[in-house]
N, C-alpha and C positions, 0 to 999 in steps of 0.2 A: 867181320868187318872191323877195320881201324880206323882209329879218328885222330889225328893229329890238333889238338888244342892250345893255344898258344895265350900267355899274357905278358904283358909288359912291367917290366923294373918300375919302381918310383923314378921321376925326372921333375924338372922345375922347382926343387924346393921340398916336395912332398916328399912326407913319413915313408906313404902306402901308393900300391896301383889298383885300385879297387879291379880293375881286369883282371891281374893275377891273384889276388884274393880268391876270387870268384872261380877262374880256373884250379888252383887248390883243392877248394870245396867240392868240387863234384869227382864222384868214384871214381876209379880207376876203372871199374867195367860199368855199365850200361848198357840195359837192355840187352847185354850179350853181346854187345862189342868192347873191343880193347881199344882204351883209351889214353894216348900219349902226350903227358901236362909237360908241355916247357915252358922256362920265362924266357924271354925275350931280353936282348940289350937293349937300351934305349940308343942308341949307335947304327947311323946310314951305314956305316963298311960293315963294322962287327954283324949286322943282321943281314946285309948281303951275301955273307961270306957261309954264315950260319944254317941258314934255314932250305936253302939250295941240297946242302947235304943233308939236312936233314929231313927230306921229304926225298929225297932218291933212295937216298938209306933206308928209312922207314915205308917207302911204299904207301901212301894211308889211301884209306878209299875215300877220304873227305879230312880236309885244312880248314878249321873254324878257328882264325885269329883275331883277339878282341886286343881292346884298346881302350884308355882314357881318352874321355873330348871332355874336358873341364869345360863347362859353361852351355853345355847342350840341355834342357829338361828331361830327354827320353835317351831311350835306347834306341840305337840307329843303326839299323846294316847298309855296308855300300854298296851301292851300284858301281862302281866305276872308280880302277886308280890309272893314274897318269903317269907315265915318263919322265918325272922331273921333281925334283929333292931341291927345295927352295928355304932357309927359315933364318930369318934373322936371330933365332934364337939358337943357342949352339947345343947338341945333343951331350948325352951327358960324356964324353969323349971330346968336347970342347969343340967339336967341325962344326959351323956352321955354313952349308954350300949355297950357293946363287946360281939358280935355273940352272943347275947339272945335269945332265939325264941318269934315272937308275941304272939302267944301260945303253953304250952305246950300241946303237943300230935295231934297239929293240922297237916293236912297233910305240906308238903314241901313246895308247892309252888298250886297257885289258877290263873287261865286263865280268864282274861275278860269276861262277860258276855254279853254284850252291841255287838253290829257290828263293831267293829274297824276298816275293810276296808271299811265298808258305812260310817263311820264319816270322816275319812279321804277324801273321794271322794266328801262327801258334802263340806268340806271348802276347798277343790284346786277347788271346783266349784265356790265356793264366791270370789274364789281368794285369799287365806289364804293359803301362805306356812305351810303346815302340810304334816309329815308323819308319821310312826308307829316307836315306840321303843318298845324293849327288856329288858329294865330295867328300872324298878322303882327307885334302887338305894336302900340305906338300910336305908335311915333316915325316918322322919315322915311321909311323902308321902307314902310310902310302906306300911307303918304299916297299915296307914289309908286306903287302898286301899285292904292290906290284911285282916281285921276287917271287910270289909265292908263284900266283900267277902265269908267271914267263918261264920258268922252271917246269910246271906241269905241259905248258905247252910246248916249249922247247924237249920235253922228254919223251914226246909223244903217249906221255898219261893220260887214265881218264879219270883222274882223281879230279873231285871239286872241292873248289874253293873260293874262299869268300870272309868280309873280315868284319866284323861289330865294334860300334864303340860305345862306349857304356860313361855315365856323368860322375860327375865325383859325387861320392860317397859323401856321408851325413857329417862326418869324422872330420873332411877336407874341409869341409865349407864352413864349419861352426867360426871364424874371424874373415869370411870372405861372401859378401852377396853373390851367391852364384848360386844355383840352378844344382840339388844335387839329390840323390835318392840314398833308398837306405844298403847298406850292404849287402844283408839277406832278400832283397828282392834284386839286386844285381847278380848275388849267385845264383837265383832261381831263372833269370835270366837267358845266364849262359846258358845254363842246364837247357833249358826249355828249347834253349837253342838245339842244342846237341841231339836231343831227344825227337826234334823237328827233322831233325837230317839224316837221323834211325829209320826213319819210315819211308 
């Protein structure tokens, strides 16, 4: 089995992305699967461009891509990314787009792949406050989640996929009131994730 695992650059300011931290940390095999750690651009084109070939290439039997959501308290897998790349704020590549579609003529919006209520049950089992969101939100995350997504089903794969986002880190927050966990239980996280999608 292969797993394609995916984390994000630092964007916003930030040192660190505790997603790709956390992606780092965990092995290269698991449970006897082969597991393939990329970081991610923080960039709508660059990650459009990116991750399409690298899930055709790569083949994986399962895309677990995480993500910072600075200001969440938990760990959150999506349900649901949408057609459309909105954010006032400009990705680190300086584009900032207004209601774009990720692709034209793709469908609207694409539903997880992956068992979102088994991931979640697995780390409240580890002890990992996690639960499910409803939105990905419209910045890079989505994209990347969306891309992943239209890609498997435009490929006619039966790879699943599906993306987490994880809170900033202990490190992030220490001069900002925000909602953040500790490192090593965001890498245990992932893991737990991953581990989740093994069985």
């Amino acid at each position: 089995m292969k797993v394609l695992v995916t984390g994000f650059e630092p964007f916003g300011g930030e040192k660190i992305n505790p997603s790709w931290e956390a992606v780092k940390a965990i092995p290269d095999e698991l449970s006897g699967a082969e597991l393939i750690k990329v970081q991610l651009p923080v960039s709508f084109n660059r990650v459009r461009k990116l991750l399409p070939r690298l899930i055709v290439e790569e083949r994986p039997d399962v895309v677990l891509l995480t993500g910072q959501a600075g200001g969440r308290p938990n760990v959150t897998v999506e349900r649901v990314a949408i057609n459309v790349m909105d954010s006032e704020t400009p990705d680190n590549d300086g584009f900032a787009p207004e209601d774009e579609p990720v692709f034209e003529g793709a469908p609207e919006a694409y539903f997880a792949t992956i068992p979102i209520k088994e991931v979640v049950k697995a780390l409240r089992k580890a002890g990992i406050p996690a639960g499910i969101s409803n939105t990905a939100g419209t910045y890079v995350c989505n994209t990347a989640m969306f891309t992943a997504l239209h890609t498997v089903a435009v490929s006619g794969m039966e790879t699943k996929a599906g993306f987490i986002h994880v809170p900033f880190s202990h490190s992030q927050a220490l001069e900002k009131p925000r909602p953040s966990m500790a490192q090593e239980t965001i890498n245990r996280a992932v893991m737990e994730a991953v581990l989740s999608l093994l069985e």
